[in-house]
C-alpha positions as CSV (number, residue, x, y, z in Angstrom):
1,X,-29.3,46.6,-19.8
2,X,-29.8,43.0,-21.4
3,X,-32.4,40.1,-21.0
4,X,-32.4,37.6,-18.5
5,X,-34.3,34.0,-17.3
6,X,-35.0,33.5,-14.1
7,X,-36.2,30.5,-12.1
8,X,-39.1,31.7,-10.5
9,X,-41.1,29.1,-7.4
10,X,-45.2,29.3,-7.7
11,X,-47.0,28.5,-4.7
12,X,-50.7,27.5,-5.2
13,X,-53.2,29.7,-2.8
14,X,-56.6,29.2,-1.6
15,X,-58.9,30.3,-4.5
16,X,-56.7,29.6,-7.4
17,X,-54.5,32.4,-6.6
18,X,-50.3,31.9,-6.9
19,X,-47.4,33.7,-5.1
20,X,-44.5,33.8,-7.0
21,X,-40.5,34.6,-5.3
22,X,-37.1,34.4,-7.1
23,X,-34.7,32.2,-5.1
24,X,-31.7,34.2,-6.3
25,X,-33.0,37.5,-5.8
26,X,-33.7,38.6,-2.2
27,X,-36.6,40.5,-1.7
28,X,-38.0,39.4,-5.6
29,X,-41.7,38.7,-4.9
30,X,-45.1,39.0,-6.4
31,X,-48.4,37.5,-6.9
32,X,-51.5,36.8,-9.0
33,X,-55.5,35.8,-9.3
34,X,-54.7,32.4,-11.3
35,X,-51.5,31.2,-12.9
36,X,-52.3,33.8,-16.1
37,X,-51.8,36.7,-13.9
38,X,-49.3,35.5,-11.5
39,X,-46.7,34.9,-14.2
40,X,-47.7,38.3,-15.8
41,X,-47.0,40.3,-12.6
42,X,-43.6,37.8,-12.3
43,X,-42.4,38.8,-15.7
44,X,-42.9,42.5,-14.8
45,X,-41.9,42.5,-10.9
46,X,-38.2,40.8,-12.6
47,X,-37.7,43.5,-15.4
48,X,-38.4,46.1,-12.3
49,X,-36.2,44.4,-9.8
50,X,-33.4,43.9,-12.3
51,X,-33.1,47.3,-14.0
52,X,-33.1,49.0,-10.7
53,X,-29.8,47.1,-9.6
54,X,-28.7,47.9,-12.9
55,X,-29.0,51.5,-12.6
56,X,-27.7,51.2,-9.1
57,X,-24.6,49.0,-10.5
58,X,-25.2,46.3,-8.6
59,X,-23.8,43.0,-9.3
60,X,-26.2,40.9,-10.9
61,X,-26.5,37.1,-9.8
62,X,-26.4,34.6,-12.2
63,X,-29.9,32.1,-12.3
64,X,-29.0,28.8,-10.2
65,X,-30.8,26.0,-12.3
66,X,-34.5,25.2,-11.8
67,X,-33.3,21.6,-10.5
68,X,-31.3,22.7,-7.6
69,X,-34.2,25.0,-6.3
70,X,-35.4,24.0,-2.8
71,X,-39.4,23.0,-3.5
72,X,-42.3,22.8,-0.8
73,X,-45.3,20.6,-1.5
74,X,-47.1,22.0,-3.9
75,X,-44.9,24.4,-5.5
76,X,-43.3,24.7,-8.6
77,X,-40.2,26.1,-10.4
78,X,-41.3,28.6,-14.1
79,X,-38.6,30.1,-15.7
80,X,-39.4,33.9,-16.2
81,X,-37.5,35.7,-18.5
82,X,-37.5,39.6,-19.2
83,X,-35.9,42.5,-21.2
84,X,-34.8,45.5,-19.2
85,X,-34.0,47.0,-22.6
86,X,-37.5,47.5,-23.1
């Protein structure tokens, strides 16, 4: 168990709303009602997603670095950190 930084990529929505995914997790995902909320819901969804393939003994992947993530128009890269101690 330990604390980690992740980049996470925020995609605007229609309505202020944001979808957040974790390029170096597969299946890392979440969302949110403004930019508040959506990196609430990120820092929770990576603390979830990482203590479970903790438990499981998973490797973890190490973060790539915010400038080589792959960007769409309009999106943009948040590092997320989180404490799976807690």
């Amino acid at each position: 168990m330990a604390k980690y930084v992740y980049p996470a990529v925020f995609s605007p929505e229609e309505e202020g709303q944001y979808s957040v995914f974790f390029p170096d997790l597969d299946g890392c995902y979440t969302c949110g009602d403004s930019l508040q909320d959506a990196i609430i819901m990120a820092e929770d969804v990576l603390a979830f997603y990482l203590y479970d393939e903790e438990a499981a003994g998973n490797r973890i992947p190490e973060p790539s670095k915010a400038s080589d993530v792959q960007l769409e128009e309009g999106e943009f890269v948040n590092h997320i950190a989180c404490d799976t101690i807690e």
